[in-house]
N, C-alpha and C positions, 0 to 999 in steps of 0.2 A: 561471593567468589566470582571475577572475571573467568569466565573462558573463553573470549577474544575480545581483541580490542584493534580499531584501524582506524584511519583518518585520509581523508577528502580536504585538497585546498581548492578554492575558487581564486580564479585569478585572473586580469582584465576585465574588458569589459564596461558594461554601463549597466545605471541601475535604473529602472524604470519602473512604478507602481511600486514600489518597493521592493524590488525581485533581484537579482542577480544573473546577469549574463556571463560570459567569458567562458574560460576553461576548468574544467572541475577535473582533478587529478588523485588518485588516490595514492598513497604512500608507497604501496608494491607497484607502482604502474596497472594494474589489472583495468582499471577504471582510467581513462583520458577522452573525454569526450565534450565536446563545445554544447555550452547552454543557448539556450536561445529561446528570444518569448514568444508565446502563441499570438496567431495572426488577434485573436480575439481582444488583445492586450497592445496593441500597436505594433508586433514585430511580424517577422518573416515566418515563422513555424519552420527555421529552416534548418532545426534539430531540437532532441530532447528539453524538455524545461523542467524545473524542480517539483511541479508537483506529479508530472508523469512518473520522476523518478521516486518518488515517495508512492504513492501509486502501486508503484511494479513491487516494490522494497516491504511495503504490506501487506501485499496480494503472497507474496511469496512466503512470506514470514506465516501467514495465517492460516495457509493453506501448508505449511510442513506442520503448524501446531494441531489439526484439524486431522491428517494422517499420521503423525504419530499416535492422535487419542484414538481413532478409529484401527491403527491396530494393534493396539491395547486393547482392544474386544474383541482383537479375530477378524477385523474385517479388512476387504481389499478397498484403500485409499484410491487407486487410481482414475475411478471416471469422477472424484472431487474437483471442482472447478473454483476458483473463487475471485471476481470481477472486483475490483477496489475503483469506486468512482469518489474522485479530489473534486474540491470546490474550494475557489480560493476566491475571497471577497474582503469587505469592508467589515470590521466590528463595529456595531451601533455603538458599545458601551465605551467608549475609548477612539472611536473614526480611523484606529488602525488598524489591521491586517488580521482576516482568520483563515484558520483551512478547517474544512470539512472534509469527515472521510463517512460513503455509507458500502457497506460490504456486499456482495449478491453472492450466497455460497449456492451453486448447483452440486446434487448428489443425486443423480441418476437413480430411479428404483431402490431407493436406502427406506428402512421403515421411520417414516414420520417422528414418532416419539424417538426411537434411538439417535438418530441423527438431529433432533432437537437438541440430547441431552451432551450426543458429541460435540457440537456447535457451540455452548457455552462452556463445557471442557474449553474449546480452545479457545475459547475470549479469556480465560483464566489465566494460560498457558501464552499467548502469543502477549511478548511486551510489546508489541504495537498498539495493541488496543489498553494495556497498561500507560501509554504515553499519548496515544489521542482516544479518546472512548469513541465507536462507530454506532450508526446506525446499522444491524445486520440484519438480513432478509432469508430463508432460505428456501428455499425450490427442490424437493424427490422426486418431482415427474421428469421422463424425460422431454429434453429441450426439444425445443419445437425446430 
């Protein structure tokens, strides 16, 4: 069962490394914002790139799966953090393109086991990690 469905066009642009530049536009307008590749990649950094935005799009996703399971037990979600680092390189098996995603969930003062058992709740739960599996890490003390 769909409960929503949206679309994103890319448009202009050059493709370099195999990436996509230009204008990425979503269908309501809500999203209009120019691609651009990281200085690490030959370009300017001189706005978002696709995998910051995949990134943000999984940090978010994982981080409302992670607070909903957390209060399903009564607990307060809010000092949940969750850092999504992208790694985009070369596939040895094929010389074309991967991306890597590894997770860092912070949970301030949360008890160890419970927030373990929350944490894979929401790898259950979040189709991101259903669509790329992560490395995920997670931290109860508070940050430094």
């Amino acid at each position: 069962m769909t409960l929503y469905v949206t679309s994103v066009t890319v448009t202009g642009g050059s493709s370099a490394h195999g990436r996509a530049t230009g204008r990425a536009v979503s269908a309501d307008g809500a999203l209009d914002l120019e691609l651009r590749l990281p200085r690490e990649l030959g370009g300017d950094s001189g706005g978002p790139n696709p995998e910051q935005l995949f990134a943000a799009a999984y940090a978010a996703c994982f981080q409302a799966a992670l607070s909903l399971a957390a209060r399903r037990h009564h607990l307060d979600p809010s000092s949940i953090s969750v850092a999504v680092t992208v790694a985009f390189g070369r596939d040895p098996a094929d010389d074309g393109y991967q991306v890597r995603a590894d997770l860092a969930v912070t949970w301030p003062d949360a008890d160890p086991d419970v927030a373990a058992l929350l944490v894979a709740r929401a790898e259950a739960l979040c189709p991101y990690t259903k669509m790329s599996p992560a490395t995920i890490s997670l931290s109860v003390d508070e940050p430094a």
